[in-house]
N, CA, C and O atoms as a GROMACS GRO file, in nm:
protein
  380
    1UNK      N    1   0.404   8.877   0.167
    1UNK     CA    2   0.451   8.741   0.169
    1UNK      C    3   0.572   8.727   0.260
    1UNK      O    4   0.599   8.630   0.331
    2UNK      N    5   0.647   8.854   0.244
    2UNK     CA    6   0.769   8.803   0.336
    2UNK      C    7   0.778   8.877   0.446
    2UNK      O    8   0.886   8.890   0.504
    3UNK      N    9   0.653   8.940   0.493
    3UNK     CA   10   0.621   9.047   0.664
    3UNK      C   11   0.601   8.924   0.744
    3UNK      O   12   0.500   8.859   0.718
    4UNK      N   13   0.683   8.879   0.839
    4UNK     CA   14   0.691   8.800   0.973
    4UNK      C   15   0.528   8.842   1.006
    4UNK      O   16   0.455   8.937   0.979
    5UNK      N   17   0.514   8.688   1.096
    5UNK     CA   18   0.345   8.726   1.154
    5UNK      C   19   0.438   8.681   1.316
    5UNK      O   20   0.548   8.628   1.333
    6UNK      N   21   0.343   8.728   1.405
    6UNK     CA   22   0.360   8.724   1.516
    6UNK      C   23   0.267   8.595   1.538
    6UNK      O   24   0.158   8.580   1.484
    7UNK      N   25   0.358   8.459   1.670
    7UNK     CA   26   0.268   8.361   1.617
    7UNK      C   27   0.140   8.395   1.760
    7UNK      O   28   0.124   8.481   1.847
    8UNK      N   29   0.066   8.261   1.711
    8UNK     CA   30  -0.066   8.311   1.855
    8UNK      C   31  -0.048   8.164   1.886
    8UNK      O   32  -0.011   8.067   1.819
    9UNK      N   33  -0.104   8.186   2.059
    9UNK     CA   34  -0.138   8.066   2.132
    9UNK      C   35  -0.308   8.041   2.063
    9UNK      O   36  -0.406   8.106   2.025
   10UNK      N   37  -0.259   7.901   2.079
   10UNK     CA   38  -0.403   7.852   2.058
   10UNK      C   39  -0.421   7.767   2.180
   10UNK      O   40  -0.349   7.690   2.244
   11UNK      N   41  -0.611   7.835   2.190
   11UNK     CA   42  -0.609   7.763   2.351
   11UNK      C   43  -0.689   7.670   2.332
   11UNK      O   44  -0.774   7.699   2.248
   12UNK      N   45  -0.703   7.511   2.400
   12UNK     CA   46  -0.854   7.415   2.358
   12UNK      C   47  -1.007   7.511   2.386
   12UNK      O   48  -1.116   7.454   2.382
   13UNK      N   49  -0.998   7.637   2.411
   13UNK     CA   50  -1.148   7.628   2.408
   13UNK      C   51  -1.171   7.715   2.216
   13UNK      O   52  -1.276   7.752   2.164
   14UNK      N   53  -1.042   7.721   2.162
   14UNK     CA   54  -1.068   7.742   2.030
   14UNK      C   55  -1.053   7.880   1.998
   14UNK      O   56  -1.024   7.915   1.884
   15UNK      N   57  -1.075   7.974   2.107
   15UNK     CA   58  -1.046   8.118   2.102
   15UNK      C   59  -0.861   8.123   2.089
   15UNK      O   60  -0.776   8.068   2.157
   16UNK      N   61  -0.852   8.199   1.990
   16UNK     CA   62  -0.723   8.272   2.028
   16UNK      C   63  -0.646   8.375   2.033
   16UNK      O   64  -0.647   8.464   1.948
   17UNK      N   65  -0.551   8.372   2.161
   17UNK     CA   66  -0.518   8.499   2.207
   17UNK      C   67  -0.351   8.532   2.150
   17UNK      O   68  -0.262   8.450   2.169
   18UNK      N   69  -0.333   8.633   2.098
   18UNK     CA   70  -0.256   8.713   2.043
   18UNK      C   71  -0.169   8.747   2.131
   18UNK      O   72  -0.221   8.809   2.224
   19UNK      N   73   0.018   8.721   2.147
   19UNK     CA   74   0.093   8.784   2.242
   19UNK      C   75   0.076   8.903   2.222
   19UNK      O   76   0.142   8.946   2.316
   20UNK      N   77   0.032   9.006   2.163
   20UNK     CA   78   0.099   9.151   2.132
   20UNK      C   79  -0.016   9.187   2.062
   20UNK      O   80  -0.071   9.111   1.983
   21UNK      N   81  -0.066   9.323   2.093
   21UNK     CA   82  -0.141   9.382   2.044
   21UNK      C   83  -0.212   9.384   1.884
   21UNK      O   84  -0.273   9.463   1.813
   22UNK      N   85  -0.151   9.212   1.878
   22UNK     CA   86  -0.195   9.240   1.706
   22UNK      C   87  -0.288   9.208   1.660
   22UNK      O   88  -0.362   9.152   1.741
   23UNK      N   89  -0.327   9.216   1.557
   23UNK     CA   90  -0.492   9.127   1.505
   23UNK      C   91  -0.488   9.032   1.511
   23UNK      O   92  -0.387   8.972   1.474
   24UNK      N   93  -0.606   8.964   1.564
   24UNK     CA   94  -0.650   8.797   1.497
   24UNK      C   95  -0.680   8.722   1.398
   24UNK      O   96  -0.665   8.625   1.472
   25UNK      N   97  -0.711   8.670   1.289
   25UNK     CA   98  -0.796   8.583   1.254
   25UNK      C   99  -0.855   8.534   1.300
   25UNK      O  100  -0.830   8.526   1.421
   26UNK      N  101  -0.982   8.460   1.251
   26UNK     CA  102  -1.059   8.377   1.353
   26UNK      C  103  -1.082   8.273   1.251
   26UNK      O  104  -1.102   8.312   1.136
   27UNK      N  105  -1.082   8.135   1.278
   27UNK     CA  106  -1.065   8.015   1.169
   27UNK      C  107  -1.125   7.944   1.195
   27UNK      O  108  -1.178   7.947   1.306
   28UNK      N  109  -1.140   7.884   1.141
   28UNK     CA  110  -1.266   7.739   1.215
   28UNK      C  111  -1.141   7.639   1.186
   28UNK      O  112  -1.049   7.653   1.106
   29UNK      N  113  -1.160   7.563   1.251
   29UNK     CA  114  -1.056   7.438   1.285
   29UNK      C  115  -1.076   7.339   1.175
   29UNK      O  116  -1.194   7.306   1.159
   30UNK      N  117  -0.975   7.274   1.082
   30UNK     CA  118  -1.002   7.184   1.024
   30UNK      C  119  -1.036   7.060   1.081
   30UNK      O  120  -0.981   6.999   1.173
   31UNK      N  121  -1.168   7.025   0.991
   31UNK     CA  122  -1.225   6.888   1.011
   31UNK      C  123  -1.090   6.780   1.009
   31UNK      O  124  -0.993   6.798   0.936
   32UNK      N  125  -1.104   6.669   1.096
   32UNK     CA  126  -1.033   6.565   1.112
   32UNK      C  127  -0.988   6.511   0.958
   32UNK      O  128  -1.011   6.621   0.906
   33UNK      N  129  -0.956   6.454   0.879
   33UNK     CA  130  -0.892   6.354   0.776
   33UNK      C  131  -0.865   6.231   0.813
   33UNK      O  132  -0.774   6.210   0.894
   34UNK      N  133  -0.930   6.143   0.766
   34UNK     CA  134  -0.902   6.009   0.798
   34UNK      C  135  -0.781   5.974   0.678
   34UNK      O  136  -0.773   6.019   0.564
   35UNK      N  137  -0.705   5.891   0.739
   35UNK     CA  138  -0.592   5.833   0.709
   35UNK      C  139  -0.575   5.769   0.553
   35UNK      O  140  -0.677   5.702   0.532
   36UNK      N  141  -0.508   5.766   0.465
   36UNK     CA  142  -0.515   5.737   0.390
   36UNK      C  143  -0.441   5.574   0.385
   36UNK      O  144  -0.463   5.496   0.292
   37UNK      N  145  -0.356   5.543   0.496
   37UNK     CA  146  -0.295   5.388   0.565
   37UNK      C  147  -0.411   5.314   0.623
   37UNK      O  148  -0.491   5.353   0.708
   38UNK      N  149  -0.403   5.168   0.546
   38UNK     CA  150  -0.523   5.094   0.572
   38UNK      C  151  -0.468   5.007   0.710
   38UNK      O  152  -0.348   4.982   0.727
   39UNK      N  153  -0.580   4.963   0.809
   39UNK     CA  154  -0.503   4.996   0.897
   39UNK      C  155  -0.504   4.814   0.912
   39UNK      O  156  -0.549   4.731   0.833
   40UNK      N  157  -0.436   4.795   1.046
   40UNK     CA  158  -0.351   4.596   1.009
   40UNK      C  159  -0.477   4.518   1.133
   40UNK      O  160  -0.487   4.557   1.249
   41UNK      N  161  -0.530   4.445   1.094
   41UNK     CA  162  -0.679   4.339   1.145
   41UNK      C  163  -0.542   4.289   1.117
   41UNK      O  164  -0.476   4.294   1.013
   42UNK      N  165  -0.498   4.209   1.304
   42UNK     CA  166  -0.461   4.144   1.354
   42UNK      C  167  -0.544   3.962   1.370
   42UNK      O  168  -0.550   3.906   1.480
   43UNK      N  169  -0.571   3.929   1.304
   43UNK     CA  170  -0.638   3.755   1.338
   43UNK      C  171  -0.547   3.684   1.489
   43UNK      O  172  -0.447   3.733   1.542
   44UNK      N  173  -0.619   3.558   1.530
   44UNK     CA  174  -0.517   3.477   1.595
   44UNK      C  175  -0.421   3.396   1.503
   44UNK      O  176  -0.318   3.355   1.555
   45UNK      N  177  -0.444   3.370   1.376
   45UNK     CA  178  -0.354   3.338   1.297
   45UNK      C  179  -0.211   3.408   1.280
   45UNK      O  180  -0.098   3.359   1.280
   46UNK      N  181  -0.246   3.514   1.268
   46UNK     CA  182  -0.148   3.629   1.228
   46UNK      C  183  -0.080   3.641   1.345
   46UNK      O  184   0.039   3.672   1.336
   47UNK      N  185  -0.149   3.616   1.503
   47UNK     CA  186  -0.077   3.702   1.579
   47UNK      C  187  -0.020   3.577   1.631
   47UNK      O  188   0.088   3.600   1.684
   48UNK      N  189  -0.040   3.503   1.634
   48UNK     CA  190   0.054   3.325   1.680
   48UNK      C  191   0.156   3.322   1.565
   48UNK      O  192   0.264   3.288   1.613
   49UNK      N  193   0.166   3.346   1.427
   49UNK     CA  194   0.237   3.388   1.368
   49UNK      C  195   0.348   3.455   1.356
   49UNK      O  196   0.458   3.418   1.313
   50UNK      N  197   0.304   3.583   1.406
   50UNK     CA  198   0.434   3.684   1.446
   50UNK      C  199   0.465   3.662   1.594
   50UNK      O  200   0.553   3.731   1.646
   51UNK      N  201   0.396   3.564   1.670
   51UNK     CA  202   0.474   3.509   1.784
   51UNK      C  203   0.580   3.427   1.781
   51UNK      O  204   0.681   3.430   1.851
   52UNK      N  205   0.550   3.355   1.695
   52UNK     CA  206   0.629   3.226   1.659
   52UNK      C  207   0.741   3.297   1.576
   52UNK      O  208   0.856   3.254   1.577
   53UNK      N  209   0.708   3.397   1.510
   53UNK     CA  210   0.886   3.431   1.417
   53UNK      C  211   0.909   3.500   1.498
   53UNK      O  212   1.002   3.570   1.458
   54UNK      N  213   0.872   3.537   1.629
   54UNK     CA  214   0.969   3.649   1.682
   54UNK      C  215   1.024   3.571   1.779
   54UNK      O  216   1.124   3.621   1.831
   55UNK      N  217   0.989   3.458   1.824
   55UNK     CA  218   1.052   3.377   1.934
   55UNK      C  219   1.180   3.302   1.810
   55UNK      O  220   1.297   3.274   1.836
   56UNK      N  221   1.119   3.289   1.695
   56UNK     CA  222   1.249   3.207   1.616
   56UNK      C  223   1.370   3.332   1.642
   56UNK      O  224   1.469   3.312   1.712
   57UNK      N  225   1.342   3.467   1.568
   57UNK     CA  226   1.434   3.512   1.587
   57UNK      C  227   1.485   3.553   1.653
   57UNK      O  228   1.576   3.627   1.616
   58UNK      N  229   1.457   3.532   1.813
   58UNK     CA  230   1.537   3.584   1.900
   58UNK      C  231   1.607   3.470   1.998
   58UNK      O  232   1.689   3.487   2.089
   59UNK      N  233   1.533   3.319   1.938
   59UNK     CA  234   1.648   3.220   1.974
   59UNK      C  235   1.744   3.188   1.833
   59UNK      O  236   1.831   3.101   1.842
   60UNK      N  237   1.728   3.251   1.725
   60UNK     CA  238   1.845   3.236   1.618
   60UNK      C  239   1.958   3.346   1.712
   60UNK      O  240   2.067   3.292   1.733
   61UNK      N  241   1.950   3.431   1.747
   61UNK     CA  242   2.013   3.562   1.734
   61UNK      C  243   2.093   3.516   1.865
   61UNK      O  244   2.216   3.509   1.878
   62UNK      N  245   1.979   3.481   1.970
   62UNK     CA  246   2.069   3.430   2.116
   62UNK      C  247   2.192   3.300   2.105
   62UNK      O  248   2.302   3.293   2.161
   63UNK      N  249   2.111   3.180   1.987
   63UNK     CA  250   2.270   3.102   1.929
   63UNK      C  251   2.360   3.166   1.895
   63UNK      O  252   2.470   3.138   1.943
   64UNK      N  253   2.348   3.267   1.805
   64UNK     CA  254   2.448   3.335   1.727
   64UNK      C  255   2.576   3.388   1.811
   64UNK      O  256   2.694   3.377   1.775
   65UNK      N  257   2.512   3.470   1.977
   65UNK     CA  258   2.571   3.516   2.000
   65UNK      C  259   2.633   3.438   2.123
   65UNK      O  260   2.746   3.466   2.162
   66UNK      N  261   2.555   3.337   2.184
   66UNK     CA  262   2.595   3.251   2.244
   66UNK      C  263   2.769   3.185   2.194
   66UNK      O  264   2.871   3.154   2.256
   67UNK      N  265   2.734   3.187   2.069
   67UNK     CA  266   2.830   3.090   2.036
   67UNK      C  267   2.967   3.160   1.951
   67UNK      O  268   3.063   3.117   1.886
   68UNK      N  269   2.917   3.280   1.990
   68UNK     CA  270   3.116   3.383   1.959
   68UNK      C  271   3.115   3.403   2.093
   68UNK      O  272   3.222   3.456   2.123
   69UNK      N  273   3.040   3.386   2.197
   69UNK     CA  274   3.082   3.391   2.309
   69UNK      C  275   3.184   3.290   2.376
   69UNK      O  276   3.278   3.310   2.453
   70UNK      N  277   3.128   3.162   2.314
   70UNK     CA  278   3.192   3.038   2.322
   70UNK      C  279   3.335   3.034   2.251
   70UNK      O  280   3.440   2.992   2.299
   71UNK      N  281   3.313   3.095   2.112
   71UNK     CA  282   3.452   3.084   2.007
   71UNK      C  283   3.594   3.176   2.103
   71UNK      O  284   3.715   3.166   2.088
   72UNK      N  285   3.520   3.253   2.189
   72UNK     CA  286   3.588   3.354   2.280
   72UNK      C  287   3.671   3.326   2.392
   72UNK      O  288   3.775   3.383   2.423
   73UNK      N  289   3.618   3.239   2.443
   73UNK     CA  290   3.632   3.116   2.536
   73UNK      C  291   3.719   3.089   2.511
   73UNK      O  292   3.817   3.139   2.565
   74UNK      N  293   3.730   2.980   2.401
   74UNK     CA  294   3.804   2.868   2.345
   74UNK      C  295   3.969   2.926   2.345
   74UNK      O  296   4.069   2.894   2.409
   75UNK      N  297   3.942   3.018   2.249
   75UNK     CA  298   4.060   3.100   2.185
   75UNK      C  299   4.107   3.157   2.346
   75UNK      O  300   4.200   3.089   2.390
   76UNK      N  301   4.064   3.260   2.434
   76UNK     CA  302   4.142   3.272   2.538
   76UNK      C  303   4.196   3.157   2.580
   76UNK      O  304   4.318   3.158   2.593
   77UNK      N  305   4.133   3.045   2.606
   77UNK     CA  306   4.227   2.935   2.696
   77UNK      C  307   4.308   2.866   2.584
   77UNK      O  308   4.406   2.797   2.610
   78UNK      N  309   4.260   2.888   2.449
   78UNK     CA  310   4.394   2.827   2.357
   78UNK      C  311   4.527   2.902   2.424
   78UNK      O  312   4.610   2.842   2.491
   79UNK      N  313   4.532   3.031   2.396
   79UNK     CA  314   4.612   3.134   2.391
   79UNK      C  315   4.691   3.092   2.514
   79UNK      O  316   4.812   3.076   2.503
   80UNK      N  317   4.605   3.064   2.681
   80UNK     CA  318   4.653   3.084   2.758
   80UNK      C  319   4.776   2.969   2.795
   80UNK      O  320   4.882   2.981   2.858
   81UNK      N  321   4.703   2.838   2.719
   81UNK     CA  322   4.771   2.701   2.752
   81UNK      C  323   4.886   2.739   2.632
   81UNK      O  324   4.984   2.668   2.654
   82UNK      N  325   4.902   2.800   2.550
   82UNK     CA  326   5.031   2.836   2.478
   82UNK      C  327   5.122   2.915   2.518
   82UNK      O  328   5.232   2.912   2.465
   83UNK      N  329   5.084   3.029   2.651
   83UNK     CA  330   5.156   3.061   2.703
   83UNK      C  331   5.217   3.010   2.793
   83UNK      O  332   5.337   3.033   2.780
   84UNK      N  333   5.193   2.945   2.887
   84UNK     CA  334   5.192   2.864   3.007
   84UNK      C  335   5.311   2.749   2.897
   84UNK      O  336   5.391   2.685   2.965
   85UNK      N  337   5.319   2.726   2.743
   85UNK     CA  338   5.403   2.581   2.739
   85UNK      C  339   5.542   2.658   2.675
   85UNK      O  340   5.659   2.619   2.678
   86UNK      N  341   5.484   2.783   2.615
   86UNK     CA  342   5.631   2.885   2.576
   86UNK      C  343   5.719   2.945   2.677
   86UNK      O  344   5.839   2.961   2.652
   87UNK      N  345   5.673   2.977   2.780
   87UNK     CA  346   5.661   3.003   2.926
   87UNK      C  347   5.794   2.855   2.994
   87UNK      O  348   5.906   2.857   3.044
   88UNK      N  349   5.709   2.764   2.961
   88UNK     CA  350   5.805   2.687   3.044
   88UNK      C  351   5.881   2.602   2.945
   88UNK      O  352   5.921   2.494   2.989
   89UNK      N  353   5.906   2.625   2.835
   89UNK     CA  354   6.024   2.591   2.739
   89UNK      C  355   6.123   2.700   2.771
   89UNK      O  356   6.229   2.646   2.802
   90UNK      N  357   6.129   2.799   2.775
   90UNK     CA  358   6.189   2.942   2.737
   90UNK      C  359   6.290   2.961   2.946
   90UNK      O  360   6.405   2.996   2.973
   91UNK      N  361   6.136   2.905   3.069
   91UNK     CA  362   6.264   2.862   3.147
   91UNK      C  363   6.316   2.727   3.139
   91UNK      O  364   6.373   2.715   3.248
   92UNK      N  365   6.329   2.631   3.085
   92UNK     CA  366   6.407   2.535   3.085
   92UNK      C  367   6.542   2.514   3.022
   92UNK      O  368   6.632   2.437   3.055
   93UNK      N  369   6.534   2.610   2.913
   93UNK     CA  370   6.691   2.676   2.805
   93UNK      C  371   6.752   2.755   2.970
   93UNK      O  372   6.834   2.692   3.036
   94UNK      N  373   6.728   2.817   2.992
   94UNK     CA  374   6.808   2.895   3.115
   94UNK      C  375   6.838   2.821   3.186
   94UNK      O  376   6.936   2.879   3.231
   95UNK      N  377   6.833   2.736   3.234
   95UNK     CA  378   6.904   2.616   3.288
   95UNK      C  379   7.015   2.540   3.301
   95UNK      O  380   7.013   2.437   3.367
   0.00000   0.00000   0.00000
């Protein structure tokens, strides 16, 4: 159980060859298994469907971000027109 195996190439024509002088097995290949996930029958219902929510959510998401882009905006030129009036209070005392 716990003697290391030496591993083997397996080639597509099903034969396989051993790096190192060691023995083979010879196996027959397991049969395929079909899936136990049922799989998704797409309709045009369904697929105009998930067209339509994916265009919603990617013009929700583009407002969203549109508009901290905007809040971004705002606030820099708040900021800036407050500097520009502290700015010229602060030289008019020196005066």
């Amino acid at each position: 159980m716990l003697t290391p195996k030496i591993p083997v190439n397996d080639q597509p024509t099903g034969q396989t060859i051993p790096l190192s002088g060691a023995t083979v097995e010879h196996h027959q290949a397991p049969a395929p298994v079909a899936s136990q996930r049922p799989t998704v029958q797409l309709t045009p219902g369904s697929l105009a469907l998930l067209v339509g929510g994916g265009s919603a959510a990617v013009l929700v998401i583009g407002t969203v971000l549109v508009s901290m882009l905007l809040a971004v905006a705002i606030t820099a030129g708040s900021l800036a027109i407050v500097a520009l009036v502290v700015r010229s209070l602060m030289s008019q005392e020196r005066k």
